[in-house]
C-alpha positions as a Python dict, from the first residue, in 0.01 Angstrom:
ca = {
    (1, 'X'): (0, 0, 0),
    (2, 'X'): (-357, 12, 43),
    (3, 'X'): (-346, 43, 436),
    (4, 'X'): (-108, 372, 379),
    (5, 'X'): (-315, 507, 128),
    (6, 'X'): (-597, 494, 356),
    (7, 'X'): (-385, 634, 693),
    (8, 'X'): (-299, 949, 460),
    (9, 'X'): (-703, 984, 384),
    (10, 'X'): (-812, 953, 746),
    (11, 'X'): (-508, 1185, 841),
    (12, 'X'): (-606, 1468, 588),
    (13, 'X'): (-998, 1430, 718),
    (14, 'X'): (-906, 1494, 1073),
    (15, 'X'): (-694, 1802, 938),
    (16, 'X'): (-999, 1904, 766),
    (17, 'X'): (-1154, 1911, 1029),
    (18, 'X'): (-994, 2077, 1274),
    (19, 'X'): (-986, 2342, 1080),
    (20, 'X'): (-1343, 2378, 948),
    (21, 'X'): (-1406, 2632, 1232),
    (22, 'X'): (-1179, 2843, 1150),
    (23, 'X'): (-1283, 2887, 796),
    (24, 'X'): (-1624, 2905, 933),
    (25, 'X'): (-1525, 3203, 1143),
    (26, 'X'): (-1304, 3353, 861),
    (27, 'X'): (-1649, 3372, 612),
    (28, 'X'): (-1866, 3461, 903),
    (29, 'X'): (-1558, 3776, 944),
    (30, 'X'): (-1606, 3838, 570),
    (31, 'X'): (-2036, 3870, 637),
    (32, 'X'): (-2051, 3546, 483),
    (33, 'X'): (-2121, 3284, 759),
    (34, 'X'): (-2432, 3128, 593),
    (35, 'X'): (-2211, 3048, 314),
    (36, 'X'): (-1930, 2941, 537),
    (37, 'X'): (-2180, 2712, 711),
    (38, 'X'): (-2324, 2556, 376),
    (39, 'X'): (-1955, 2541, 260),
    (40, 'X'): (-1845, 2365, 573),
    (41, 'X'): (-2131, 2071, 493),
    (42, 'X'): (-2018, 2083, 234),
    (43, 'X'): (-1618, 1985, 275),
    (44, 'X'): (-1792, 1751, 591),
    (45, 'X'): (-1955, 1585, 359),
    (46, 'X'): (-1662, 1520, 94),
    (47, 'X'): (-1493, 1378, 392),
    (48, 'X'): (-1790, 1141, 446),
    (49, 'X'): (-1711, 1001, 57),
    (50, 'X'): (-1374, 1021, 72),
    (51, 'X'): (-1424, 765, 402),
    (52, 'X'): (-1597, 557, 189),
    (53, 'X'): (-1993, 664, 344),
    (54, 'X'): (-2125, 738, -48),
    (55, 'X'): (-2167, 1016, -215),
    (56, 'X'): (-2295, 1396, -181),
    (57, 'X'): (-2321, 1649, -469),
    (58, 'X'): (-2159, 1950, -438),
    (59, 'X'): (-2328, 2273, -465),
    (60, 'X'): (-2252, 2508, -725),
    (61, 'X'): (-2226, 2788, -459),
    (62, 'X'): (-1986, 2576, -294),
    (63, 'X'): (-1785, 2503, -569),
    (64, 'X'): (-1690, 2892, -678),
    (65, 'X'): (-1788, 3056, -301),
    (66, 'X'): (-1661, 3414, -402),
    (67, 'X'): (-1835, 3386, -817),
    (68, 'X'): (-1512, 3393, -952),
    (69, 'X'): (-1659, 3323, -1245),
    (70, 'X'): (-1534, 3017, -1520),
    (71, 'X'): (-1324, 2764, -1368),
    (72, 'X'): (-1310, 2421, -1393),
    (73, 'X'): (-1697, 2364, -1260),
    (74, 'X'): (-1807, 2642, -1519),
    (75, 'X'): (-1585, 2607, -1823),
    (76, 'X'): (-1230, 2738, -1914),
    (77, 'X'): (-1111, 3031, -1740),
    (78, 'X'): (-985, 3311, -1940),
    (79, 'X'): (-615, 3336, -1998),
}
């Protein structure tokens, strides 16, 4: 049902973000916390569209944080 669907989206939000500082701190551990930070708006502000508050872009630094090259935001990865 609708009302489920929607408990299951609010549920995985709050998971998201309780743990948003630790992924912060895990990038800031790597020598990455600007990019932590940016990718932490980032997933804050998927949760905002998934909630139904409209929609954010993603950045392509946020998409592929660690350039592992082609993927699905940067054509077909090799095989």
């Amino acid at each position: 049902s609708r009302g489920a669907a929607e408990r299951v989206i609010t549920e995985v939000a709050e998971g998201v973000r309780e743990v948003l500082p630790r992924m912060r701190a895990a990038f800031a551990e790597l020598g990455r916390a600007e990019l932590g930070e940016r990718v932490g708006r980032e997933w804050e502000a998927g949760l905002s569209l998934s909630l139904g508050r409209g929609p954010v872009p993603l950045q392509a630094e946020v998409r592929d944080p660690f350039g592992s090259g082609p993927g699905p935001d940067h054509g077909p990865r090799p095989t």
